[in-house]
N, C-alpha and C positions, 0 to 999 in steps of 0.2 A: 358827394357820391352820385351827382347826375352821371351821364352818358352824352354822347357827339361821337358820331360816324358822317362823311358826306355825306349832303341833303337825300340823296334818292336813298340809300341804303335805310337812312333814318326812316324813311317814309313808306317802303319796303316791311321795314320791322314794325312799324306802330301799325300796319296789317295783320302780318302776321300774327305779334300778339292780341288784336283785338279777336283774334278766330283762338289762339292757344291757351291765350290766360284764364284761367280759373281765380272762384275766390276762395281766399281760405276761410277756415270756418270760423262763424264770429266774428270779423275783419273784413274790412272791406277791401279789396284788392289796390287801392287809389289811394292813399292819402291825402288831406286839404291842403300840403303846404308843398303839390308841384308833382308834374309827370317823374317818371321814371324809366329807368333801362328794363323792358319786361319781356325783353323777345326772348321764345322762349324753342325756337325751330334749331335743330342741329343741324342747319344747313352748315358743310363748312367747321364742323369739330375735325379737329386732327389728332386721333389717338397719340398719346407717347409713345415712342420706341423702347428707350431707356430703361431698362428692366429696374433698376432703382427707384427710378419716378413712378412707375409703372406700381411697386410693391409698397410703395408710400401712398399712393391713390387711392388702392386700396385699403390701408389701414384707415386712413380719413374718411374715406365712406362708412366704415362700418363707428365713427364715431355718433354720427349724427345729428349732433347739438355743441353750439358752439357758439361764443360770445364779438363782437364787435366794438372795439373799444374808442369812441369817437372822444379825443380831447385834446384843448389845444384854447391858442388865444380867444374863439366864439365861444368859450365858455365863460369866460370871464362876465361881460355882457350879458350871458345867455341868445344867443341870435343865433341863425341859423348858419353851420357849418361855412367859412369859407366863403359860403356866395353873397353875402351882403356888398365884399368889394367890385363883384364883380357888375357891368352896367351894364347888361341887358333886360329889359322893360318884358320883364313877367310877374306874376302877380305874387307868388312865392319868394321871391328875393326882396326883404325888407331894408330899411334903412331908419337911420336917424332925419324926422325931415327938418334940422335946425340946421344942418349940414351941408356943405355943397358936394357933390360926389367927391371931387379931389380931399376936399378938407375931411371929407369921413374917411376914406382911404387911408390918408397920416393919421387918422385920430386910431384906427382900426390898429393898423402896423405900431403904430405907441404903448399899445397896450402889454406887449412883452415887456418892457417896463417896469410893468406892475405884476406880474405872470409869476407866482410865488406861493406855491399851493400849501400850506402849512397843515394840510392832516393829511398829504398822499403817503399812502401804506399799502403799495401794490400786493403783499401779503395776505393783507385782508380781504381786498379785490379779488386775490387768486383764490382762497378759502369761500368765498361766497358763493363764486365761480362755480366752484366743487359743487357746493352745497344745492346749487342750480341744478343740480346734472350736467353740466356741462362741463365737453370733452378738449373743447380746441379753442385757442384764444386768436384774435389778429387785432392789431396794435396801430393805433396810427400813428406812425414815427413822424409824416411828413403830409398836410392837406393842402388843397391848390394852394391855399394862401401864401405857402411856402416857409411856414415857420416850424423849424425840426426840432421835436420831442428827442431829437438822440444828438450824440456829442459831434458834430460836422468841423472840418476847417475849411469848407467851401462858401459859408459866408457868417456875418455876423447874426442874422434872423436866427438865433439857435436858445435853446435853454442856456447854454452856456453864457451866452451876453443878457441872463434875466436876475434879478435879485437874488437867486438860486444861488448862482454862484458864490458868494460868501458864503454857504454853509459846504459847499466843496462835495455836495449829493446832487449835484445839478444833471447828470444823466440818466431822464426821466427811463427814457425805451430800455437802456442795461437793465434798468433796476426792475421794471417790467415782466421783462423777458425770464430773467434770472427768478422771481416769484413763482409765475405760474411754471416754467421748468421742475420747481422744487414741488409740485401741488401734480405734477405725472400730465399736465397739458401736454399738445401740440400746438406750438409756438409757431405764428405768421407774424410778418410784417408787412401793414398796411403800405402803401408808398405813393404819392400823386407824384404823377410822368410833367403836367404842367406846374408851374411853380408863375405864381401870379407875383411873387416879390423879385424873382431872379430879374434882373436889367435886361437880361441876353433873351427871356422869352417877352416878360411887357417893359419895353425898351421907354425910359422916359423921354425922349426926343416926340414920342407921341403920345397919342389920348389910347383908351382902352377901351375900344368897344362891346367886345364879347369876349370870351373864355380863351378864344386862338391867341397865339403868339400876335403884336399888333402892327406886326410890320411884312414887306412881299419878301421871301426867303430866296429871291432870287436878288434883290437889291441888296441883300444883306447877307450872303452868306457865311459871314464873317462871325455874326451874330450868331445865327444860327449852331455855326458850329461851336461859338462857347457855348450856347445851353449846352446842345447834348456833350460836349463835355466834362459839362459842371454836372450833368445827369447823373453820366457813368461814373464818377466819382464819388459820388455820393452812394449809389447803390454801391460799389467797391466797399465801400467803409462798411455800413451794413449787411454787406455780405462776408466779409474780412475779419470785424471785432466784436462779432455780438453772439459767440457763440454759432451753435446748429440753429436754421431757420428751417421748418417745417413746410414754411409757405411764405412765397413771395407774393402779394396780394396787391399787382398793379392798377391803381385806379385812374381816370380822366382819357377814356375813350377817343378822345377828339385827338390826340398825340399815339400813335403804334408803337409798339416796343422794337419793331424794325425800323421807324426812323429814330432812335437813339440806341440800336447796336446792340439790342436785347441777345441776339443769337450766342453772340463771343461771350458776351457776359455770362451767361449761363451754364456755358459749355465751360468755361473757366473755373466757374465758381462748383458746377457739379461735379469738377475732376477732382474736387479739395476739399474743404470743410464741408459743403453744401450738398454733398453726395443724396442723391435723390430726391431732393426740393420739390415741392408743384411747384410750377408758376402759373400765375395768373392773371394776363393779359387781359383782363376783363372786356367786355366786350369786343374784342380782336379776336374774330375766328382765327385760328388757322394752328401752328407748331407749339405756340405758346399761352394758348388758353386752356391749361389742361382738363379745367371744367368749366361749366357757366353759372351765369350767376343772373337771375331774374330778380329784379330788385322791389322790394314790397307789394306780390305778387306771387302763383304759386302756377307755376304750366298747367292747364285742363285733363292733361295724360302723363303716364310717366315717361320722362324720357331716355332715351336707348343710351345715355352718354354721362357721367358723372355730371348733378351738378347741385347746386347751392341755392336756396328764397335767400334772399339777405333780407332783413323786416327791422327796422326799429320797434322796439317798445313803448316808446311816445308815438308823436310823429313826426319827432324829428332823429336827427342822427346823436346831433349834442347835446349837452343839459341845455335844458331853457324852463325860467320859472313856474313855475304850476301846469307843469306837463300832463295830459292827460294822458296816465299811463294804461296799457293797456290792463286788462284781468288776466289772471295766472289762468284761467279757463282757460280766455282766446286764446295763451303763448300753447296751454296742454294741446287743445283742442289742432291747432297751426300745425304743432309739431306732429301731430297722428298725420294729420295729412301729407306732409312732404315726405312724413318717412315712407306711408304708405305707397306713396309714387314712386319712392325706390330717388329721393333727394336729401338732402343735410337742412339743416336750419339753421341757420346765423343770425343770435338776437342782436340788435345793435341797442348798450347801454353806454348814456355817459356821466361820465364825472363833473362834480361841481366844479366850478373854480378852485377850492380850496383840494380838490383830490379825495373828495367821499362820494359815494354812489347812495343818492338818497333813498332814506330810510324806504319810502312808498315805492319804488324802487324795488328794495333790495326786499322788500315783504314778499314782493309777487317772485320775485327770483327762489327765495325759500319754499313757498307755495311750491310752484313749477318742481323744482327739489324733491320735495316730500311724492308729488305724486309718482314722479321715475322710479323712487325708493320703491314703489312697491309694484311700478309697472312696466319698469326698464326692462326686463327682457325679453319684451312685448317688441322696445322700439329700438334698442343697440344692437349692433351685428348683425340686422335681420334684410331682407331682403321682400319686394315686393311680388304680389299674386298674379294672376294676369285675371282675373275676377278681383281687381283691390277695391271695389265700392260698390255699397250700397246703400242708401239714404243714411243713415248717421251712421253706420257702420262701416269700418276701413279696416283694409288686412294687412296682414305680414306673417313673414313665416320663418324660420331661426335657416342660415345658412344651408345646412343638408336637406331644407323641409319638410322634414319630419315633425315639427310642431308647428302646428299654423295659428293665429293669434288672431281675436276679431274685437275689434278695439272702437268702442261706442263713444261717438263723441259727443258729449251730452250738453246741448245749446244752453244759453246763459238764461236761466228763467224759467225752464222746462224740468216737470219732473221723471221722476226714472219710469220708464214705461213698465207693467205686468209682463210683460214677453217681448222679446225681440224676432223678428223674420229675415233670416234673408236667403239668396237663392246662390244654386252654386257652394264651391267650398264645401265640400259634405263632409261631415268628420265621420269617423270610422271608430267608435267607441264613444265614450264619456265627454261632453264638453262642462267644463269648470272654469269655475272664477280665478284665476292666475293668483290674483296676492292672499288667496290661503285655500286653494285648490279645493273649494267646492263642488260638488257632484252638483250640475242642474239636471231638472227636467227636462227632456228633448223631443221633439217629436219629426221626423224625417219624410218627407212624403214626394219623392218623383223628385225636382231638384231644388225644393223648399226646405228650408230648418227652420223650425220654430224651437226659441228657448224660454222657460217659464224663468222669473227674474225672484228673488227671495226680496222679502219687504224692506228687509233691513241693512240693502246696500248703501256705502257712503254715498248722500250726493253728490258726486262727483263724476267723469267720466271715467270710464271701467272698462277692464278687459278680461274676455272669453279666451280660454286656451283647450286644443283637443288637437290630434292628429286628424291628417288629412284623408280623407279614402282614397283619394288617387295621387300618392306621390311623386 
């Protein structure tokens, strides 16, 4: 899930974000295992036209909370996503050092082979989901490495040619899809534009130096034009057999969806099954990045244009052993803030090799769960303040706003304060405890609120609900 844009845009944005990004609460905006995509300026957002897309945009915003489903052959291992084969000398991309690059690479690609997950029960996946609070799923059918979770005839790297196959259930993404479907999600499919297995983008005539295709696309156009063939073909099929797709979730930045033909594709697929899809060009300003997407990291302001933190739960994308997951606090705490900014959250969990989402895992996923249960309508459907912070305190307010929400996000370690203050936002009557409408104490003075706190709130981070004075 890195990013690649040419060098100066690249250099451009790691500006930019270093003035726009914010940390989220609890979390460091950085993770130890490698930079990320964090630009967070709407230079260059191109609204949708499409009154379809346009009414699909907005249902997904007012979701919120939504899962990231990273799996695939670096599960197996446990290693980090996809870039282990890749050979660029950064510190985040690990390897086996018994190995020569080339012979890790065959040993890498070998391992669908063995790729035969014996407790995957997407059902359960999709039920926990719920159980999360979580509204929208996005799937990795396909990561750079190029080996596809769903049924392809464009090459052998597929489920289909894995041990799966004699049990004749080997169409991981259908079965997927087809779960959280039944569980009332919004269904994405994850998709990488690079594909490090395809011949036509890392050509074995040569070595592989970085992430780009490894050859001049003027010497080759030959080449060239198989990948993007073999691209669109493959999006065809996933756009074609798998049902309605909510969201089309392009990832590997360094490839545009206008050089492999994104335009026709979409306008094709929106005429037919696909009828109001996002897409998302990720890091590709322009027609087809309907929103953005700052990656483990949260903008310093909200911003004027739909968009999405993507954050793992560890610190990585895919399972890896004794993951230090985060606290259900940080994911609460994460979530008050991006909604408050008027953004979505996308937790990214992954599956073991064998297709379970580990217990320690799926604890804090439950956690996260129970608190929505009592403080979701704090954070679904609501929309941001133009006063949205003040020291732990973060707002929202329900659609018409008419209820404004002041929602304390309470640090790991800290107890619940006697009174809260903040400035602005003045409610106009009663302000109360949301999950069982408690009368507090208030006191309003010039454009200060103070509220007196009852001793016997849960630990936890908690929300104030009251009407606003000036709606």
């Amino acid at each position: 899930m890195e990013f690649s844009q040419p060098i100066m845009k690249f250099l451009q944005a790691l500006i930019v974000c270093t003035v726009l990004i914010g940390v989220p609460t609890g979390m460091s905006a950085q993770e130890p295992d490698g930079y990320a995509f964090q630009d967070s300026t709407t230079d260059g957002y191109v609204a949708p036209t499409d009154p379809a897309v346009k009414e699909k945009l907005t249902e997904w915003q007012d979701l919120k909370f939504g899962v990231l489903l990273h799996w695939g052959l670096y599960s197996i291992p446990g290693v980090v996503e996809s870039w282990s084969i890749c050979s660029e000398d950064v510190d985040w991309i690990k390897r086996r050092a018994d190995l020569s690059y080339d012979a890790y690479k065959q040993w890498y690609f070998d391992l669908c082979k063995s790729f035969c997950p014996t407790r995957f029960d997407p059902s359960a996946w999709a039920r926990l989901m719920g159980e999360g609070g979580m509204r929208y799923v996005v799937f990795t059918t396909k990561h750079h490495d190029g080996f596809c979770l769903f049924d392809t005839e464009q090459t052998d790297f597929s489920v289909r040619h894995t041990p799966l196959a004699a049990r004749g259930d080997y169409d991981l993404a259908r079965q997927v899809f087809d779960a959280f479907r039944q569980e009332h999600f919004m269904v994405g499919a994850y998709f990488s534009k690079p594909d490090w297995h395809c011949p036509y983008y890392w050509n074995p005539n040569y070595a592989t130096p970085n992430r780009r295709e490894n050859y001049r696309r003027e010497r080759h156009s030959d080449w060239w034009q198989a990948y993007v063939d073999y691209t669109d073909a493959q999006l065809r099929e996933l756009l074609t057999r798998y049902g309605r797709l909510d969201l089309l979730w392009l990832d590997g930045g360094w490839v545009s969806g206008d050089e492999i033909g994104l335009d026709s594709l979409l306008l094709e697929a929106r005429s037919g099954l696909q009828r109001g899809m996002i897409a998302v060009d990720r890091t590709i300003r322009g027609r087809n990045e309907n929103y953005l997407t700052p990656e483990r990291g949260i903008p310093a302001q909200p911003l004027s244009v739909p968009w999405e933190s993507c954050i793992p739960l560890s610190n990585d994308w895919g399972w890896v052993p004794n993951a230090p997951y985060k606290s259900a606090q940080q994911v609460v705490n994460t979530l008050i803030e991006v909604v408050a900014k008027g953004g979505n959250l996308l937790l990214g969990v992954g599956p073991t090799a064998d297709g379970e989402i580990e217990e320690a895992a799926a604890q804090r996923l439950r956690d996260v769960g129970r608190w929505l249960h009592r403080y979701g309508q704090a954070i679904y459907a609501t929309v941001p303040l133009p006063h949205f912070h003040d020291g732990n305190l973060w707002f929202t307010a329900a659609k018409d706003r008419r209820t404004a929400y002041a929602l304390y996000a309470l640090p790991e370690g800290e107890a619940i304060p006697a009174e809260i203050v903040w400035h602005d936002n003045l409610p106009k009557g009663p302000v109360r405890l949301l999950h069982n409408g408690r009368r507090l104490k208030t006191y309003v003075s010039g454009d200060e609120v103070r509220v007196v706190l009852p001793k016997d709130l849960p630990h936890e981070s908690f929300v104030l609900t009251f009407t606003p004075a000036t709606l």
